[in-house]
N, C-alpha and C positions, 0 to 999 in steps of 0.2 A: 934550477932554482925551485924548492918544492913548492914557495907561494909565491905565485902572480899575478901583483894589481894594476889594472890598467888604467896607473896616474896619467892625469893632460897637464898635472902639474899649473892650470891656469894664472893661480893668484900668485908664483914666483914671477911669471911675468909683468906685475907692477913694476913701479919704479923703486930700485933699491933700496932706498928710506923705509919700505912699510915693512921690511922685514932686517933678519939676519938671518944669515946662511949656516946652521951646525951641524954638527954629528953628534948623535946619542952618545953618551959615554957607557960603554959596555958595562953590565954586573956579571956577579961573579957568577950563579949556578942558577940561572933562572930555569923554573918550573911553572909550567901551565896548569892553572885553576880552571877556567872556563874560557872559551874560545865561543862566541855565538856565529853557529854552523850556518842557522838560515838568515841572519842578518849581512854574512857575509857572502852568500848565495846573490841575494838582491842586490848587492856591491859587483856584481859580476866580479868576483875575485877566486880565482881557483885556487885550488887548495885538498885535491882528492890524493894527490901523492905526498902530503904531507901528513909526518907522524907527529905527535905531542911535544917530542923533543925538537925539532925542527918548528913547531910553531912556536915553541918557547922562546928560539934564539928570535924569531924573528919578531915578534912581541914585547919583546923586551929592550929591542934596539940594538940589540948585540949582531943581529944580522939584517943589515937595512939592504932594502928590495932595489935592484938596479937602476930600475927608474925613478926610483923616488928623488925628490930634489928638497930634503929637507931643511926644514927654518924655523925660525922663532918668530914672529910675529909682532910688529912693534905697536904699542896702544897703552893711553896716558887712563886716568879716570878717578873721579869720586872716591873716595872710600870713606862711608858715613859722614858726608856733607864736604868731607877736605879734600882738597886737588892733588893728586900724584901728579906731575909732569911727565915720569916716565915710568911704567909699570911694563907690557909688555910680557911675553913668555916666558916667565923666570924657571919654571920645571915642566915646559912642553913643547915636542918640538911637532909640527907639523909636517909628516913624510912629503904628502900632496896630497893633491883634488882628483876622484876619478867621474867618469857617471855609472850612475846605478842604471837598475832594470827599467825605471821610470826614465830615463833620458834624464835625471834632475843629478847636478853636478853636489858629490860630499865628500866632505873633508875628512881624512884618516891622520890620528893626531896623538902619540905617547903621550900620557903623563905621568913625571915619575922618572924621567930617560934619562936624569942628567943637567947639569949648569948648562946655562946660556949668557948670553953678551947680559941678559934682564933680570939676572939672576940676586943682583943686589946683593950678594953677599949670602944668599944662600946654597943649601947642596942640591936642588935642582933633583930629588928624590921623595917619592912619596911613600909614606905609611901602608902598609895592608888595609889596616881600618878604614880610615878615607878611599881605598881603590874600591871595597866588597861595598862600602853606602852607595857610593856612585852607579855601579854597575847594577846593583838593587833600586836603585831610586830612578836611574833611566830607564831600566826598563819594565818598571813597575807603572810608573808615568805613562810611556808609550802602551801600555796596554787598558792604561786607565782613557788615554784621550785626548792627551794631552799633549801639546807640539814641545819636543824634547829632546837633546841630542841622546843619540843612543850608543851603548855601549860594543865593541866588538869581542874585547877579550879583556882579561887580566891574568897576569903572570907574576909568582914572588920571584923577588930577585936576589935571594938567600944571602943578603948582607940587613943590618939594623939601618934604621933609621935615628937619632935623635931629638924627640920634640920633648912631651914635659918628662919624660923615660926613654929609655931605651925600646923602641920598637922594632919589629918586621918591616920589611920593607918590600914594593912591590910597585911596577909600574901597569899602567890602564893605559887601554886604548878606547879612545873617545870618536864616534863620527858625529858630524855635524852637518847641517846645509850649508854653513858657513861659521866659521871662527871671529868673524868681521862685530863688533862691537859699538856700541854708541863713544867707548874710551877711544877708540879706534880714529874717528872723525876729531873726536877734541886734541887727539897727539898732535895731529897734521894743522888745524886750527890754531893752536897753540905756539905753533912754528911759523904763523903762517904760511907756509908751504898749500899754496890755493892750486900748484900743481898733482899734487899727491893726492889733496881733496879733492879735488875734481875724476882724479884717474879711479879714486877708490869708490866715488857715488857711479860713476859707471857701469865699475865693475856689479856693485849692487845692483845696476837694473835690470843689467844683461845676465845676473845668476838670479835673483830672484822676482824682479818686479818686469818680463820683459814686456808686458803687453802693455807698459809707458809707453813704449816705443813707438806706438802704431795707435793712440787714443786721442783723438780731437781734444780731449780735455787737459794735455798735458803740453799747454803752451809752455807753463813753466815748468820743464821736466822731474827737478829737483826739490820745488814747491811739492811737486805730485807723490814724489816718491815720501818725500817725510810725512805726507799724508799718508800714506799708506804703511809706511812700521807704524806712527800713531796709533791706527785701527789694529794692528798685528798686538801691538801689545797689551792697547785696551782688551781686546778680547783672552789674551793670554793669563793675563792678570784674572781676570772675572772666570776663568777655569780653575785657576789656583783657589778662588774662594771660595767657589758653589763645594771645590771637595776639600776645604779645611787645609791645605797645605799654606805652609809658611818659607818659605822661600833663605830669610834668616841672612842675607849677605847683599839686598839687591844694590853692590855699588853701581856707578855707571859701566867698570870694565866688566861685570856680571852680567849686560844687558848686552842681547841680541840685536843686529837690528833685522836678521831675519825671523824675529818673534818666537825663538824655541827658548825653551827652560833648559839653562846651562850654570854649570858650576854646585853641582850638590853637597855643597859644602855642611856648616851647622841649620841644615834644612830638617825639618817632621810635619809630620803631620799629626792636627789636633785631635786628641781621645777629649776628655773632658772637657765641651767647649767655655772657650776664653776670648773673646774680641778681643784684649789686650795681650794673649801668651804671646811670649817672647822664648826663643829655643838658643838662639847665638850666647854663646860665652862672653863673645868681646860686643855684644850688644845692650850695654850699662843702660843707657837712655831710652830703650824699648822704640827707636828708628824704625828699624824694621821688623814691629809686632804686626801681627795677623790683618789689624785692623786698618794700617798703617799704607798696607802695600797697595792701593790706587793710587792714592796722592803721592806716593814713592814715584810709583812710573810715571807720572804727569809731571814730577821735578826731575826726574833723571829725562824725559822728552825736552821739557826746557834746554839740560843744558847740549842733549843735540841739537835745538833749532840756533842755539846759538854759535855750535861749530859748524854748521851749515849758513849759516848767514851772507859769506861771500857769493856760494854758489847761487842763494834764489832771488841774488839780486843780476843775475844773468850780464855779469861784466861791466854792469854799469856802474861808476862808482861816483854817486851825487846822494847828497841826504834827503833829495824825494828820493831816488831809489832804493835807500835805505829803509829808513821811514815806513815805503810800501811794502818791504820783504817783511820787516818787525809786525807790521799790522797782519798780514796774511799768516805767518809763523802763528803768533799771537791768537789769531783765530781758531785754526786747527790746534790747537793747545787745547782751549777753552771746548772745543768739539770733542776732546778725549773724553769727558764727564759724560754728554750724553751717549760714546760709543762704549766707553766702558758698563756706562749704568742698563743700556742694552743688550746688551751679552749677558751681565749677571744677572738680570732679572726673565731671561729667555733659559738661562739657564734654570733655577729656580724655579719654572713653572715648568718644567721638564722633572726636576726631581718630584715637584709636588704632584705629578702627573696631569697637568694642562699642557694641551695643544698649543697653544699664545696666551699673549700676557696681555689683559685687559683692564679697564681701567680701574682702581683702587686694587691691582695686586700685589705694587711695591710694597702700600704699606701695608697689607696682608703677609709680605715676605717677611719684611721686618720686625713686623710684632710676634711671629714665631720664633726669630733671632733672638731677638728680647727675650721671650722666655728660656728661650737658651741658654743663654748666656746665663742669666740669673740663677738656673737653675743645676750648668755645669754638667749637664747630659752628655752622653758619648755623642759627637756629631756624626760620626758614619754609621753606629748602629743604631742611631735615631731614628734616618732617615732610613735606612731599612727597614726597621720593623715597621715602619710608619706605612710603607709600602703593602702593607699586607691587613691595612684597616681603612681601604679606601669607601668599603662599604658600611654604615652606619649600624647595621646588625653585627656588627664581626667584633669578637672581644677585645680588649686592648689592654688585655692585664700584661702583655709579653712585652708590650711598647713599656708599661709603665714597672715594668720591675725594673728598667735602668736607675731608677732614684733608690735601690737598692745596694749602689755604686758606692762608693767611699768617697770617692770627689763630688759626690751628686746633691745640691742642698735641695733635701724635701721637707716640703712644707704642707699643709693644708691646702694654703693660699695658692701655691704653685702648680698645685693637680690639679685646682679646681680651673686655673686659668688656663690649663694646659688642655684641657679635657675639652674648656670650649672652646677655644682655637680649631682643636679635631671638630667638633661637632658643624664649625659652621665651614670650614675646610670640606666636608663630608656633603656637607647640602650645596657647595659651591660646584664640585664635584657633579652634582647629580643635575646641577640647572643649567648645567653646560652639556650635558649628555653624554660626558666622559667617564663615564663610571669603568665603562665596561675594560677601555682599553688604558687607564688610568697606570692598576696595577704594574703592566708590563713597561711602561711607559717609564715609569718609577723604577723598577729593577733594571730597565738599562743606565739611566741615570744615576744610583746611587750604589755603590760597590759593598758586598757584602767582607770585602778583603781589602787590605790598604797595609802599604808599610810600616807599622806601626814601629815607632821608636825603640820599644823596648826587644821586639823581635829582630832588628836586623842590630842593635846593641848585641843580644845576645850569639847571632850568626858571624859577629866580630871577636866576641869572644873567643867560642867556638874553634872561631878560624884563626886564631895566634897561637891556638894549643896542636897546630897542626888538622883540628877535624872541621872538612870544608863539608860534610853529609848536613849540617843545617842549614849552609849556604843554599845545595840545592834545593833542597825540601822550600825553601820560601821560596824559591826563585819557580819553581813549579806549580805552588799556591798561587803566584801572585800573576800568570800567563793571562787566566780566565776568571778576572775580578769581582765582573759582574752575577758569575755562576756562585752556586751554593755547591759545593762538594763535601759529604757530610767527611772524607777522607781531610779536608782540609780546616775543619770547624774550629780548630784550635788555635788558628790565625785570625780569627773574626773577633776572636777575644780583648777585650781592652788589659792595661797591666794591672797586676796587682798592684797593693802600695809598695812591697817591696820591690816589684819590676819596674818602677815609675823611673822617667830619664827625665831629666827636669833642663840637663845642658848640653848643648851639642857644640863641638866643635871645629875649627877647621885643620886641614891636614899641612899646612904649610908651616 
């Protein structure tokens, strides 16, 4: 066997409700794009006696690994406020679970392999375009900071695809901490099946949350645990903001419950900032615009406390013990606001180069937002250049030629407010003592590189005409974000009006 993963296979061991058992269905000539060497290194996965064409076959599903015990994955959910009953892995199958170099158990998972039992009527095949966003936006994310599943390889599978044309076609290979879902709890709820719920928040504590196990504070196990995704996503969410990314699909089968950013679908990230941009195609009603996505996660947490509901009422089935799981739910709900509002604003004084967030800097935060927004500035090279004017003598003509932008409304009114925000930013700065280490402070937090929509649009392009050389070049841009490479400055770039993507997509 040239590649060998050493799957434990763990989550086939549930109980056979949570999945279905497939096989990839073969394509015809798959070719290898990019295989990531050292993400599969840490998968403890060998792979030194395999050649390109041998990892093709087995990337693409055409040659699946001895051990692997693959499936599809069954899980219900949301999709823009409406309830699927049954959703599920319609074009991914899950080979298995192995552990990595960290002893931390991840999932190896095609997408793109083929129908399954979830397939709904679809071909269970994915697009080029959608596999190259994904593989660029996970591990563009993971380099930014952000908890994300990451990508291993992508292979074309040299048959078409048809969405609104005829496409290339191509399957991805996705890892994750886990594939386990907020949808996931509401399938089993749904059914009520209080057995499967119960086997599956288990399985969740003993892969991700094990130190429940052994915490005086975890009388009620399951209470605890949903306390703790809560926090995983509060803070997930308040990562996505502080760097402008828009997420564009948050249904509930899109949410983790082990707190990573999954599913990159019509996701970008904002150039001209917008509180209201909206990137989704099929998102008419601006649900999930930029602005939107806290209160997103705090409705899609609702409707997990509510497929969890049998479990935290710990087998007891009376409407005081009802009552007290809804009130305790209920509470850790209303606790997401302050732990999200937490995070973004720790984050946020990180970007503005503060050590901690002291009192009146929320709305310090927010009234630079405010100008923001009004004024349509680039948000990531905002906050860079802005990193390089933390001292009050230091020009700021470089900050201020963004309103030079075509998206940018300048005004008189705008500079002049803009300038004193900097100015009293600048003496805040200097009465906390942070001058010194502000700057550095600021360039780890604010990325001089980001996936910009219109760059990996065109590395799509690119790549349907057969040339994957743009793919790489961004993918090498985008390792070391937070560095300035003057070899890569043309990435730092916002789009022209002609480059501007205004709609993204999904690849199903």
């Amino acid at each position: 066997m040239p590649v060998v993963f050493p799957f434990e296979n763990i989550y086939a061991q549930l109980p056979e409700q949570c999945f279905e058992r497939v096989m990839p269905t073969p394509v015809k000539t798959p070719t290898l794009i990019r295989f990531n060497t050292s993400l599969a290194t840490e998968l403890n996965i060998e792979f030194s006696d395999a050649d390109d064409e041998e990892l093709a076959q087995v990337f693409s599903g055409n040659l699946v690994p001895h051990n692997a015990d693959p499936l599809a994955m069954a899980y219900s959910g949301h999709q823009f406020g409406n309830l699927n009953p049954q959703l599920g892995d319609g074009r991914a199958i899950l080979l298995g679970d192995l552990y990595d170099s960290d002893a931390k158990l991840k999932d190896i998972q095609l997408k793109g392999s083929g129908r399954t039992p979830f397939s709904r009527g679809g071909d269970g095949r994915s697009p080029l375009g959608p596999a190259l966003r994904e593989y660029i936006l996970c591990e563009a994310m993971h380099a930014l900071g952000i908890a994300t599943t990451r990508a291993l390889a992508v292979v074309s599978s040299g048959e078409h695809v048809i969405r609104q044309q005829r496409e290339p076609g191509a399957v991805f290979t996705r890892v994750a901490s886990s594939h386990i879902r907020v949808g996931t709890f509401q399938y089993f709820a749904m059914r009520r099946d209080h057995v499967a719920l119960k086997a599956l928040a288990d399985h969740v504590i003993d892969r991700h949350f094990p130190k429940l196990k052994n915490s005086p504070e975890s009388e009620n196990i399951y209470l605890s645990l949903f306390k703790n995704i809560v926090k995983k996503q509060a803070e997930l969410i308040a990562s996505w903001m502080n760097l402008g990314f828009i997420h564009g699909v948050m249904n509930t089968d899109n949410m983790t419950i082990s707190g990573e950013t999954i599913d990159y679908g019509p996701c970008a990230f904002i150039d001209a900032f917008n509180r209201k941009k909206v990137f989704s195609s099929i998102d008419q009603q601006g649900r999930y615009a930029y602005i939107n996505q806290p209160a997103i996660g705090q409705w899609n947490l609702t409707r997990l406390a509510e497929a969890m509901l049998p479990l935290f009422m710990n087998d007891t089935d009376s409407e005081a013990a009802e009552k007290q799981a809804i009130d305790d739910a209920t509470q850790i709900l209303n606790d997401y606001v302050q732990m999200h509002q937490d995070a973004w604003e720790s984050g946020m004084a990180k970007k503005l180069g503060f050590s901690s967030v002291e009192t009146g800097d929320r709305e310090f935060f927010e009234s630079l937002l405010d100008l923001l927004d009004e004024s349509h500035l680039d948000f990531t090279l905002f906050f860079r250049r802005l990193s390089d004017c933390t001292d009050s003598d230091i020009d700021t003509g470089a900050l201020f030629t963004l309103f030079d932008s075509p998206d940018a409304r300048s005004t008189d009114d705008i500079k002049q407010r803009l300038s004193e925000w900097i100015s009293k930013w600048q003496a805040r700065l200097s009465e906390r003592d942070e001058l010194k280490a502000a700057e550095e402070r600021m360039k780890q937090n604010n990325p001089a590189i980001i996936p910009r929509n219109h760059q990996v649009q065109a590395v799509i392009s690119a790549a349907e005409e057969g040339d994957y050389t743009p793919f790489d070049a961004l993918l090498a841009a985008l390792k070391s974000p937070y560095e300035q490479h003057a070899e890569y400055a043309a990435y730092e770039a916002p789009p022209l009006p002609a480059e501007q993507v205004f709609r993204t997509f999904c690849g199903t």
